[in-house]
C-alpha positions in Angstrom: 9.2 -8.1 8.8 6.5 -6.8 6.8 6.5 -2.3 6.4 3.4 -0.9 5.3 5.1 3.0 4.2 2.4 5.8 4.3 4.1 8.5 2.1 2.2 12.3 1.2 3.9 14.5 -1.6 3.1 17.5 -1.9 5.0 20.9 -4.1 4.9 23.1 -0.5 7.3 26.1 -1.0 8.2 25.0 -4.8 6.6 27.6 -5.8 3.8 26.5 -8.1 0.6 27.3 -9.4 -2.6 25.7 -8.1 -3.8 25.0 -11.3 0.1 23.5 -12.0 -0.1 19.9 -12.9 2.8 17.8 -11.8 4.1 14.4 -12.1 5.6 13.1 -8.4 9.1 10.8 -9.2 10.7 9.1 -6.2 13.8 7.5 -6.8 14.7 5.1 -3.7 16.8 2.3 -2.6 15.4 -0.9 -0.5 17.7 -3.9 0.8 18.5 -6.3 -1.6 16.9 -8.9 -0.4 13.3 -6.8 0.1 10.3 -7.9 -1.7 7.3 -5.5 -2.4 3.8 -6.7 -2.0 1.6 -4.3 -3.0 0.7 -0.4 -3.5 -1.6 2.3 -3.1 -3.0 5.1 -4.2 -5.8 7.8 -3.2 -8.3 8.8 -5.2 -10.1 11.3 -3.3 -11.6 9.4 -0.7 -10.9 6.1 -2.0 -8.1 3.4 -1.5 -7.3 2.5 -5.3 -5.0 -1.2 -4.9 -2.7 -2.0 -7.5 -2.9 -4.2 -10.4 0.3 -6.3 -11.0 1.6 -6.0 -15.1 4.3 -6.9 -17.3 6.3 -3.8 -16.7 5.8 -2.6 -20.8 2.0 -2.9 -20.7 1.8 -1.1 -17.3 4.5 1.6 -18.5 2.2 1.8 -21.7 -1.1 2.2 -19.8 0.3 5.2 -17.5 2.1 7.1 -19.9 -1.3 6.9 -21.9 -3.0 7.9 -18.8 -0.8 11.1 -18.0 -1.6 12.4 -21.5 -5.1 12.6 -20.4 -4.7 13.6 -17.1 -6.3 11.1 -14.8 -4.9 9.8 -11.6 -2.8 6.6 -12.4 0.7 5.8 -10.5 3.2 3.3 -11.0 5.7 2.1 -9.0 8.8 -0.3 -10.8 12.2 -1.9 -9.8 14.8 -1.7 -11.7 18.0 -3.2 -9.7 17.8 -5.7 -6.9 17.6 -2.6 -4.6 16.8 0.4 -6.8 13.0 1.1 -7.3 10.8 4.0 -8.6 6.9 5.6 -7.7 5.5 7.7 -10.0 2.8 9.7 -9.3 0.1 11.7 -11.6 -1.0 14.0 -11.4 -0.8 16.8 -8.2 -1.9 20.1 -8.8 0.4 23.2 -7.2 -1.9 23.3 -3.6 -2.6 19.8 -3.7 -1.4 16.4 -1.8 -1.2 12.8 -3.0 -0.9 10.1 -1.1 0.5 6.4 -1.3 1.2 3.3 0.2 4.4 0.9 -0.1 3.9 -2.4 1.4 7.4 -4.6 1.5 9.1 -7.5 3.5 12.8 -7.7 4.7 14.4 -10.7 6.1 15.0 -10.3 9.9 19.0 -9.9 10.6 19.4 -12.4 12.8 22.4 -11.9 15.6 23.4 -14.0 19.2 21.0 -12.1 21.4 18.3 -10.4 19.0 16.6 -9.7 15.8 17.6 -6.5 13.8 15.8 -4.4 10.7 16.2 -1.5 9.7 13.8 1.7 9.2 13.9 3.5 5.6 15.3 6.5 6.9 16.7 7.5 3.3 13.4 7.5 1.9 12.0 10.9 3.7 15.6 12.4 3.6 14.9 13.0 -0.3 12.3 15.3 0.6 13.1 18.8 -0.4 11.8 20.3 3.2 12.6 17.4 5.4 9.3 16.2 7.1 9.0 17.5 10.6 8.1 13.7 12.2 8.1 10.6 11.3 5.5 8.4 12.8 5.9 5.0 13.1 3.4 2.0 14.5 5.1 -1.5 15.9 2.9 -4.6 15.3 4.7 -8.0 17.1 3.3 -11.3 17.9 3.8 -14.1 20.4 6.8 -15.2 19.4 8.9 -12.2 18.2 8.9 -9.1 20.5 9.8 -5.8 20.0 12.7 -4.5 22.4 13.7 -1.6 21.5 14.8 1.0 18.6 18.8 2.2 18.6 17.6 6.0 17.7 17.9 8.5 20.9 15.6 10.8 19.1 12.7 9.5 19.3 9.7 10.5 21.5 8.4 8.0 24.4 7.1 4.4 23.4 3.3 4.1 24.0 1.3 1.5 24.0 -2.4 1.4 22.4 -4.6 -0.7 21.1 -6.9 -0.7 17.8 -10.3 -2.4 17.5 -9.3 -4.3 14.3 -5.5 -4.4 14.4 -4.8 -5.5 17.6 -2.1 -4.2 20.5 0.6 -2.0 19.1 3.3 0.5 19.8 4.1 3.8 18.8 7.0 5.8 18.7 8.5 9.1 16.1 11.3 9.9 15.2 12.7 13.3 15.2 14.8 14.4 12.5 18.5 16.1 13.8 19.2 17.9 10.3 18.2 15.0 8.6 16.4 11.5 9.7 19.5 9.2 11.3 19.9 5.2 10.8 17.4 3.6 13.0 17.2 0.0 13.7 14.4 -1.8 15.3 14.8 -4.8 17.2 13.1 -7.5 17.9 13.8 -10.8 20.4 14.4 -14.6 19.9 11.5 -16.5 19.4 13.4 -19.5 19.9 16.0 -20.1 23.3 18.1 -22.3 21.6 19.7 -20.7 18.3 17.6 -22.6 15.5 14.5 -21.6 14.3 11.8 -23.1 11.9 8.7 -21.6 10.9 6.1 -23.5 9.0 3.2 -23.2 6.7 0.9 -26.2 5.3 -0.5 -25.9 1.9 -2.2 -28.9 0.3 0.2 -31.4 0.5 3.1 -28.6 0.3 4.7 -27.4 3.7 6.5 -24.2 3.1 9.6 -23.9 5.7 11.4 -21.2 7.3 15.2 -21.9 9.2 17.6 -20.0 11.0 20.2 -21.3 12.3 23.6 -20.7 14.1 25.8 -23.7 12.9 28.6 -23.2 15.5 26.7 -23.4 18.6 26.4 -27.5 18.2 30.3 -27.5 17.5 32.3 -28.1 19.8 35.6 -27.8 18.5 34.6 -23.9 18.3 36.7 -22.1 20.3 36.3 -18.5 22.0 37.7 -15.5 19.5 39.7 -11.9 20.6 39.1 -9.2 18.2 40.3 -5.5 18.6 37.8 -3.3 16.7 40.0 0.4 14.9 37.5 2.7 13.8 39.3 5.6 11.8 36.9 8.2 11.2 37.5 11.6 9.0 34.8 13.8 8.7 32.5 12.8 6.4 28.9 15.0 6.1 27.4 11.9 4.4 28.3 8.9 6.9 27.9 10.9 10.9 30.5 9.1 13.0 27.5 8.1 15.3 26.1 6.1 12.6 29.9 4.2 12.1 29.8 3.3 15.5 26.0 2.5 15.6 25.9 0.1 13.1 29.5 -1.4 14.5 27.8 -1.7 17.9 24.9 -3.5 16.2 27.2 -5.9 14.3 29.1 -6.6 17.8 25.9 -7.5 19.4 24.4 -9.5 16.6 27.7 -11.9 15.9 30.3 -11.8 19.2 28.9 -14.7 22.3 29.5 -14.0 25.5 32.1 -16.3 25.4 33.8 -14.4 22.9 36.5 -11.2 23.9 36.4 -7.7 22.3 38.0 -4.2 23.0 37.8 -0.9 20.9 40.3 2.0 19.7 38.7 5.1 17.9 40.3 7.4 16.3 41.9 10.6 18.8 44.9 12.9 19.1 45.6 10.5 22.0 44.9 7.2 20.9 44.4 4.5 23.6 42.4 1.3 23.9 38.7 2.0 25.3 39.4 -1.1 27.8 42.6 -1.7 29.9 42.3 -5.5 29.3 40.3 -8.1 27.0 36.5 -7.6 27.8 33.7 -10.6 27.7 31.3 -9.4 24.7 28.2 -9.3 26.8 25.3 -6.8 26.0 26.5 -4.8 29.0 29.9 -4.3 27.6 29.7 -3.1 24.2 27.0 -0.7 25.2 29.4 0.4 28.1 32.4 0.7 25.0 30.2 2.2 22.7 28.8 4.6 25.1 32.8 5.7 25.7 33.6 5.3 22.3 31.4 8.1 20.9 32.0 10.6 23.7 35.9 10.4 22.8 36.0 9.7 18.2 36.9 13.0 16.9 36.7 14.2 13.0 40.2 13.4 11.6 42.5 10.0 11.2 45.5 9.1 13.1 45.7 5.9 11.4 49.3 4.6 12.0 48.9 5.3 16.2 45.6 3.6 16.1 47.0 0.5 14.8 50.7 0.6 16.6 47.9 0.9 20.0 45.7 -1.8 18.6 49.4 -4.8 18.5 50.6 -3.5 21.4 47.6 -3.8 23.4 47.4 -7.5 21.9 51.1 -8.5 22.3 50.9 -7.3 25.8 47.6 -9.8 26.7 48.6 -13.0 25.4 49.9 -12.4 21.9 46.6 -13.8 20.1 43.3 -12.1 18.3 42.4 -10.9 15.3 41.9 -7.5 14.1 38.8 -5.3 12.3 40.1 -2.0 10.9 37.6 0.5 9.8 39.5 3.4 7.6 37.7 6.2 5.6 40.7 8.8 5.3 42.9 9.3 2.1 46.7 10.8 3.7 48.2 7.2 2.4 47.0 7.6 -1.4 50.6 8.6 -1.9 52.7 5.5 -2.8 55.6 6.2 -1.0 53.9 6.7 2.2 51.4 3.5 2.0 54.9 1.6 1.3 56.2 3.5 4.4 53.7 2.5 6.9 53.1 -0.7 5.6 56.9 -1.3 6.1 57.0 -0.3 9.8 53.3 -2.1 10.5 55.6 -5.4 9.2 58.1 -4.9 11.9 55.6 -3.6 14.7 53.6 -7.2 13.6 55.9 -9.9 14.5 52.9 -11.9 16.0 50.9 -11.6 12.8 47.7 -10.7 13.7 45.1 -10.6 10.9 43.6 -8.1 9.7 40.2 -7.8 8.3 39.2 -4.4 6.0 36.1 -2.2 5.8 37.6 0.7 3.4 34.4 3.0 3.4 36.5 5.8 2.1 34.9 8.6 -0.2 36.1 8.1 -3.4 38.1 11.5 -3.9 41.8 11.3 -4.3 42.8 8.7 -6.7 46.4 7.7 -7.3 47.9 5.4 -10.6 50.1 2.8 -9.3 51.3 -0.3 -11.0 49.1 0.2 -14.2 45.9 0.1 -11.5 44.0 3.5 -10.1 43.6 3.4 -6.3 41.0 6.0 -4.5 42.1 7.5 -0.7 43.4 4.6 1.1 42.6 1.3 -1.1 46.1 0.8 -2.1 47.5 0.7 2.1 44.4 -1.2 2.9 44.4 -4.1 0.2 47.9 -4.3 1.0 47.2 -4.9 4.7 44.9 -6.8 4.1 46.3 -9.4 1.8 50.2 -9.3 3.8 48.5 -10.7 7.1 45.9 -12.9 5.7 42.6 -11.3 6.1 39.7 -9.7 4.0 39.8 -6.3 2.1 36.4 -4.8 1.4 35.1 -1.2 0.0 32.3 0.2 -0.3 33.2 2.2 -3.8 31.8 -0.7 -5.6 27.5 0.0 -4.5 27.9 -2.0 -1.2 26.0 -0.4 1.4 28.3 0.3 4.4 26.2 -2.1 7.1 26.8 -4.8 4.7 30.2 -4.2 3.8 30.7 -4.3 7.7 29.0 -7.6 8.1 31.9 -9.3 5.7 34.5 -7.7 7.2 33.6 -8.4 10.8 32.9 -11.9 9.9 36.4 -12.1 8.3 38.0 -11.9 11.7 35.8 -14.9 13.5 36.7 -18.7 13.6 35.5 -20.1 9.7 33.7 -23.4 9.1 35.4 -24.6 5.7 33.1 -26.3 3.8 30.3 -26.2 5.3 27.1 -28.0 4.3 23.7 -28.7 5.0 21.0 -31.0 4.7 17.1 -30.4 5.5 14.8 -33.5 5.0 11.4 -34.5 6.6 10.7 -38.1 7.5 9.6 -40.4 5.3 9.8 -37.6 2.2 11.2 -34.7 0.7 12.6 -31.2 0.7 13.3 -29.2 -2.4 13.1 -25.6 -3.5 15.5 -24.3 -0.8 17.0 -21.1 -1.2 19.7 -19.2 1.2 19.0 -15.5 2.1 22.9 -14.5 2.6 25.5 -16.1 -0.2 27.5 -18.0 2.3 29.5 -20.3 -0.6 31.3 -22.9 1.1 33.0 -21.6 3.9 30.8 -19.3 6.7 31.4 -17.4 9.6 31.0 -19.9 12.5 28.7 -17.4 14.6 26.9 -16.2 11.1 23.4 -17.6 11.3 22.5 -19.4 7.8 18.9 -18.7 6.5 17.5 -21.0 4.4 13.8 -20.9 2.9 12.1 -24.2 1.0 9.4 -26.6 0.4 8.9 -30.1 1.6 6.8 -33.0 1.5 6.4 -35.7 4.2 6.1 -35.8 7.9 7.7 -34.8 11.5 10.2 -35.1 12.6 12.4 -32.9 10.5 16.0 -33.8 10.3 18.9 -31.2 10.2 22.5 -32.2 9.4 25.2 -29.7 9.6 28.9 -30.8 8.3 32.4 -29.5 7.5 35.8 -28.7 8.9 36.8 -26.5 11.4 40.6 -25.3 13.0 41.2 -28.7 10.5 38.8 -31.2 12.5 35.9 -32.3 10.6 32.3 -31.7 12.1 29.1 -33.9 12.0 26.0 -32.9 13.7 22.5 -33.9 13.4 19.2 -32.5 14.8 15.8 -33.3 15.2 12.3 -30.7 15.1 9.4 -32.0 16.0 6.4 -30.6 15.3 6.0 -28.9 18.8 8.9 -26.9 18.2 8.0 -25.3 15.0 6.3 -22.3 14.7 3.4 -22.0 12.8 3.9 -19.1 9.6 0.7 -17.7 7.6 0.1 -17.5 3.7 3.2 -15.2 3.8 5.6 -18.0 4.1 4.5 -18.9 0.3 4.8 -15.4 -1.0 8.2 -15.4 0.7 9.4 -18.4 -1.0 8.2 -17.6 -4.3 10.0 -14.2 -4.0 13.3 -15.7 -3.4 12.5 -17.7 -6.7 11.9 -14.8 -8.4 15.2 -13.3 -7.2 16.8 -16.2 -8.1 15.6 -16.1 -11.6 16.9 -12.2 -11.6 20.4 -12.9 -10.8 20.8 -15.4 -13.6 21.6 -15.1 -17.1 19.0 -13.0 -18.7 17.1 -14.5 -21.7 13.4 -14.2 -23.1 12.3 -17.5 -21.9 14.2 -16.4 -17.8 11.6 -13.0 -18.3 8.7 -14.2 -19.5 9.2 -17.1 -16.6 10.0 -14.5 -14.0 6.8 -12.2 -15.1 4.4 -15.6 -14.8 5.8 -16.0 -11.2 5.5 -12.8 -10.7 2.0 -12.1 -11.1 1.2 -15.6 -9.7 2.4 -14.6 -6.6 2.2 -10.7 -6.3 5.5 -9.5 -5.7 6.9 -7.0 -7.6 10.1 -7.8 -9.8 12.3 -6.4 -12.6 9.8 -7.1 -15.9 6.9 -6.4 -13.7 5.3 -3.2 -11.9 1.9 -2.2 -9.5 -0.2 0.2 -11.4 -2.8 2.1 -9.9 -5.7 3.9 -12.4 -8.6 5.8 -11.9 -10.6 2.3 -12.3 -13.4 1.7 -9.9 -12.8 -2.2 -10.2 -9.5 -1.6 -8.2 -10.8 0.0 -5.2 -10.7 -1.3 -2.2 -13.2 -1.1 0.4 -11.5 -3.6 2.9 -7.7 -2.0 3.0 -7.3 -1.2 6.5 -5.9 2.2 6.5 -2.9 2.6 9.7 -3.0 6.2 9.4 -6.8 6.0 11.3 -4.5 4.4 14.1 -3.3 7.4 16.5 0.4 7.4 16.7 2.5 8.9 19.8 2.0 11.9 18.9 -1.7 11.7 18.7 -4.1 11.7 22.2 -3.7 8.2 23.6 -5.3 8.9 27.2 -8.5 10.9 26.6 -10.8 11.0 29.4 -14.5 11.0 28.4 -14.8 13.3 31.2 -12.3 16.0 29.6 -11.5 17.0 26.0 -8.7 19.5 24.7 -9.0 21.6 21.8 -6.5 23.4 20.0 -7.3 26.3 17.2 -6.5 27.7 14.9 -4.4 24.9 13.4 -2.3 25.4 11.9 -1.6 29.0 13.5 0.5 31.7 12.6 0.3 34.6 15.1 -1.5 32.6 18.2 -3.1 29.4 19.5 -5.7 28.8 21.6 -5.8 25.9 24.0 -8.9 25.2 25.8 -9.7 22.9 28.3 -13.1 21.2 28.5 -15.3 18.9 31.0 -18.6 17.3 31.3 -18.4 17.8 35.4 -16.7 19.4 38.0 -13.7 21.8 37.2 -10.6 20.3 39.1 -8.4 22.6 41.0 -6.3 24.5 37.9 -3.3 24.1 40.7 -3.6 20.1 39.3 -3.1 21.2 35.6 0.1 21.1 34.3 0.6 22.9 30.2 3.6 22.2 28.3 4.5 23.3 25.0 6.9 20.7 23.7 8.8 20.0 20.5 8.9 16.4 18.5 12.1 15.3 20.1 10.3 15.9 23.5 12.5 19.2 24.4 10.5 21.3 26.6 9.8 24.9 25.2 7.4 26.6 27.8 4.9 25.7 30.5 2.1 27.5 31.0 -1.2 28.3 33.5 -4.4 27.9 32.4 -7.4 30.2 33.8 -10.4 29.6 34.2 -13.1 30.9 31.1 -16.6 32.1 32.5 -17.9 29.5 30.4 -16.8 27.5 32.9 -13.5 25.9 30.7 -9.8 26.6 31.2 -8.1 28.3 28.4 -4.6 29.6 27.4 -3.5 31.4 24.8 -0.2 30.6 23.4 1.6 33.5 21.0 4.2 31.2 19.6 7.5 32.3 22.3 9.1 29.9 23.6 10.0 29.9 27.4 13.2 32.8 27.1 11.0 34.9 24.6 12.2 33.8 21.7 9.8 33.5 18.5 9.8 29.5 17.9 10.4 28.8 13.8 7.2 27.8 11.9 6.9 23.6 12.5 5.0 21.5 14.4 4.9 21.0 18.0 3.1 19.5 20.7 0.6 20.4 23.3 0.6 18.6 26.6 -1.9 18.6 29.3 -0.8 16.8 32.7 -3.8 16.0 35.3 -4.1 13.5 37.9 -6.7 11.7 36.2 -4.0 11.2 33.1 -2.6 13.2 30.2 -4.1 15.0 27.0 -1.5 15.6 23.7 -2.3 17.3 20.6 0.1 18.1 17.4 -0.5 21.4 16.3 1.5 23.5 13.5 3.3 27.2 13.3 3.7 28.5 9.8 
């Protein structure tokens, strides 16, 4: 998936001078497995693209060029997800604007295709911006299905001369912008997927694949999901059970059973028996789930519900335990529970771990420091066999889950596989998850490479499962691959690069790494874009998105009509007129609306008719109950028979 991020900065309410000059730092976080392409930066009027540097030479150049105030940025990553812009320079009243452009790999799951939106990155913003707009871009064979966000405004559909049919949506932020996941469908019925790119004599591959649908020995898995929440400001509740819905849907079959138990003063399962893990029914559990979670733990009930649910259907399953509260730091209580959970367990059911705890009471025991639960937890987990994992240690919590959830399925031990073309080669492969030699037997294994030869292609999956060993073999022809752009290069040299990063470091790996690098255009941890006031880097073909209108923008204007809205921004008033090149319709037909961004209506109002022969209203800023409306921005809506009119206008 590729993200082209439009961001302004701007020193509004800081309190500066306009003849301040200030340097713009953004400090921000990407997955790990991300790769920027490009950047950015206005000059005025012009799109200035970046040059790709060693990242001293480019750090050299811009600290240079700040000492003599021209208009360079530089953007630079310094971890395998930490990255920083720089921006120079923005006067007091002034805005600057830039562009990130990046690729993620899809996450792929049993029924769709998953990434996620860079929520975090406006969240930094002092004032937190008042939309966020985004454009959706999908081809033939992946399609866009839907975001998991309820605030959002309605989907519309538009299309741009140059760009092509797209989607628009914006999010609204509740306090802060939420975790927001787009998703995307299958391109491929049958759950392995190869894309394909032909360069020279070079084919650059793509492949996804779900190893356990060809094995047959697989057998169908019960897993009852605890969620123990305590309040946590940071980590909403919503999100825990968003992203666990999400991790449901992308790993559980149909085939598979699931039930849920959040954390209450009365703790019961959400389902009276085992439930197939269809679509329907985690949305249905889900959809329980977060009407009945409340803000503190009740740990010990929530897993004496979770055994005897499961010794009372069949006496088999496995169990996820989510756990972010700290009453068992105490040594004498973890012992305590853990003592009673031994008797309670007489079946044995495993337990798999996601501590996402906070990291604020600690506790010394055994000449080792344990933070809020970790010493209960680990103890759990390693008594009945399963996987302990925290997030304490820089994994992000939707990755964290991933390896716990995955703990609790059916594991191919082992496991191996084999790409090959007829009649040649394959070589260069890399794997986008670290699946080592055993893997999760619904985990989809994404593997990226070059080969040399012809179709068919050859696939051979091996290894041992519930201790019978596996062999399997496909064959792609060339009608079942789907053909991949230029991209597919830049894709695999990336994950060469990030290869070479995660290695032992050494003059010869950097100087290698910055070579590749450059070669290829993606950013990487001895490199950095750099954007300066330089004539030779502007670009007069960049396609700017921001010229595309976005939902909140006028998608149905009628040549016949036009609205106009002034002054805007307002303070005091706004005026709303109404204009047409014809006939005035009957104003009985004309609907007005005064809306905010997460589409809550505010007032409706009447338009009369102007004896210049237009309709006009004036709008003093009071919402339907005659309340002032706080300064932000809000939308305008015109409903006629002959379609709709919207326009964004802003109250400061």
């Amino acid at each position: 998936m590729e993200y082209g991020l439009y961001l302004t900065f701007s020193a509004r309410d800081l309190n500066y001078k306009v003849n301040d000059s200030l340097e713009v730092v953004l400090q921000f976080n990407l997955p790990e497995k991300a790769i920027v392409t490009d950047s950015w930066l206005w000059i005025g009027n012009d799109i200035c693209q970046a040059a790709i540097l060693d990242v001293w030479t480019a750090s050299n150049i811009y600290e240079n060029i700040v000492n003599r105030r021209k208009d360079p940025s530089l953007l630079r990553k310094h971890t395998s997800t930490n990255y920083s812009l720089r921006v120079f320079p923005m006067g007091g009243s002034e805005k600057r604007q830039v562009k990130i452009t990046y690729l993620v790999p899809f996450e792929w799951g049993n029924s769709e295709l998953s990434v996620a939106i860079p929520h975090d990155i406006p969240n930094a913003s002092k004032n937190i911006p008042l939309d966020f707009p985004i454009l959706l871009w999908e081809n033939d064979d992946f399609k866009f299905i839907r975001l998991d966000n309820p605030n959002t405004s309605p989907l519309v559909s538009g299309t741009d001369p140059v760009l092509g049919n797209y989607k628009t949506t914006t999010l609204a932020p509740i306090g802060s912008f939420k975790s927001t996941n787009l998703f995307y469908s299958h391109p491929k019925q049958e759950p392995v997927y190869v894309g394909h790119y032909k360069n020279g004599e070079e084919n650059y591959y793509q492949l996804a694949i779900q190893p356990g649908y060809f094995i047959n020995e697989v057998k169908s898995s019960k897993i009852m999901y605890l969620v123990d929440y305590q309040e946590d400001p940071v980590l909403p509740k919503e999100t825990v059970l968003t992203n666990l819905k999400n991790e449901l849907k992308k790993t559980l079959k149909a085939t598979d059973s699931f039930n849920l138990i959040v954390t209450h003063i009365n703790v019961q399962p959400t389902f009276s028996t085992w439930h197939s893990a269809t679509a329907e029914n985690i949305d249905l559990a889900f959809d329980l789930a977060k009407s009945r979670i409340s803000n503190f733990s009740n740990l010990p009930a929530m897993i004496a519900s979770g055994i005897n649910f499961m010794d009372e259907k069949g006496n088999t399953g496995n169990i996820v335990l989510l756990n972010n509260s700290d009453q068992f730091n105490n040594f004498d209580a973890a012992n305590g529970l853990i003592k009673e959970i031994r008797i309670l367990n007489q079946s044995a059911y495993k337990f798999s771990i996601l501590d996402y705890g906070k990291r604020i009471r600690s506790s010394y025991f055994n000449n080792k420091l344990y933070y809020d639960n970790e010493y209960l937890l680990l103890n759990l987990a390693t008594l009945f066999g399963g996987y302990y994992i925290n997030t304490k240690s820089g994994k992000t919590f939707i990755n964290a889950l991933s390896e716990a959830a995955g703990d609790a399925l059916p594991v191919i031990k082992h496991f191996d596989m084999y790409f090959k073309p007829s009649q040649g080669i394959s070589y260069g492969k890399y794997n986008l998850q670290n699946t080592g030699v055993n893997t999760s037997v619904n985990a989809y294994i994404r593997q990226t490479g070059i080969f040399k030869g012809s179709f068919p292609l050859t696939i051979e999956l091996n290894g041992e499962i519930s201790n019978e060993l596996f062999f399997h073999t496909l064959t792609i022809d060339e009608n079942s691959v789907i053909q991949m752009d230029s991209s597919a290069k830049t894709q695999w040299q990336a994950q060469g690069i990030q290869s070479l990063e995660s290695s032992s470091s050494g003059n010869a790996n950097s100087i290698d790494i910055i070579r590749k690098s450059i070669d290829a255009r993606v950013l990487s941890l001895y490199t950095a874009f750099l954007c300066v006031e330089d004539t030779s880097l502007y670009c007069s073909n960049c396609i700017d998105e921001n010229n595309v209108p976005t939902a909140n923008d006028d998608f149905n204007r009628d040549s016949l009509w036009d609205l106009k809205v002034y002054p805007n921004p307002f303070a005091d008033h706004l005026n709303i007129e109404i204009h047409f090149k014809n006939q005035v319709p009957d104003n009985n037909k004309i609907q007005g609306k005064i809306m905010d961004l997460s589409g809550r209506l505010l007032r409706k109002f009447e338009t009369q008719l102007n004896k210049n022969n237009y309709l006009s209203y004036r709008w003093d800023g009071l919402n339907s109950n005659g309340m002032l409306m706080p300064n932000g921005v809000y939308v305008v809506v015109l409903e006629m028979e002959r379609g709709s009119l919207h326009k964004k206008v802003m109250k400061f």
